[in-house]
C-alpha positions as CSV (number, residue, x, y, z in Angstrom):
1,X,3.3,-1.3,17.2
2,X,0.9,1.5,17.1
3,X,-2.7,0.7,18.5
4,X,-5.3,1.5,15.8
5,X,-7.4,4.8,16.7
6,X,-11.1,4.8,16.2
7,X,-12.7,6.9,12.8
8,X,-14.1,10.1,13.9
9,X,-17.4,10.0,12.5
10,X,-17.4,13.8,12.2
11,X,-14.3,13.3,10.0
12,X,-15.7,10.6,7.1
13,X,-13.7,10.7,4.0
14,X,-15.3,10.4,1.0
15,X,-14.8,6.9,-0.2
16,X,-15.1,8.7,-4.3
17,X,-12.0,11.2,-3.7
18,X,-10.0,8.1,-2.1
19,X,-10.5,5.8,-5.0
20,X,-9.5,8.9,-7.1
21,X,-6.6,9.1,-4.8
22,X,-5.3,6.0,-5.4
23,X,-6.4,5.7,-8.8
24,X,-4.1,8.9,-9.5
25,X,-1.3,6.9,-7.9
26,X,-1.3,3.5,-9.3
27,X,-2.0,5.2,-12.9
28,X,1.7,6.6,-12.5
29,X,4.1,4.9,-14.8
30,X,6.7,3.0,-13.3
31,X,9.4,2.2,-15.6
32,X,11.7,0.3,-12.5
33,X,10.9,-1.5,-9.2
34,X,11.9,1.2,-7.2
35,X,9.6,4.0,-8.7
36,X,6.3,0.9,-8.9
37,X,7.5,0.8,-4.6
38,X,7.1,4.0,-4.2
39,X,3.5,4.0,-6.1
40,X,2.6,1.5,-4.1
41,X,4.0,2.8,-0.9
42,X,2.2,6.5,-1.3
43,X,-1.4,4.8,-2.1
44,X,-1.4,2.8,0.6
45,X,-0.4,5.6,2.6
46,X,-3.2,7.0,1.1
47,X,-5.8,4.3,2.2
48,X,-3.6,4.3,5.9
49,X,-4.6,8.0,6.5
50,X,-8.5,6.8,5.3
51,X,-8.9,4.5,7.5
52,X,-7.2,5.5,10.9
């Protein structure tokens, strides 16, 4: 398992673009499971890359 780094507070991200972010995402239609999955998977890569 990969130890979790510390933010670099010269490097905030701007909580308003994230929730765009994501809200772009989810927004996506997903007519099967496999296409909600990868929805799913890409915004919380989203909110991965925010927070490490």
């Amino acid at each position: 398992m990969v130890a979790p780094k510390p933010l670099d507070p010269r490097q905030s991200a701007d909580p308003a673009q994230i929730a765009a972010q994501v809200n772009e995402v989810l927004s996506r239609p997903a007519n099967t499971l496999k296409s909600e999955a990868a929805n799913l998977e890409e915004a919380h890569r989203i909110l991965n890359e925010a927070l490490s």
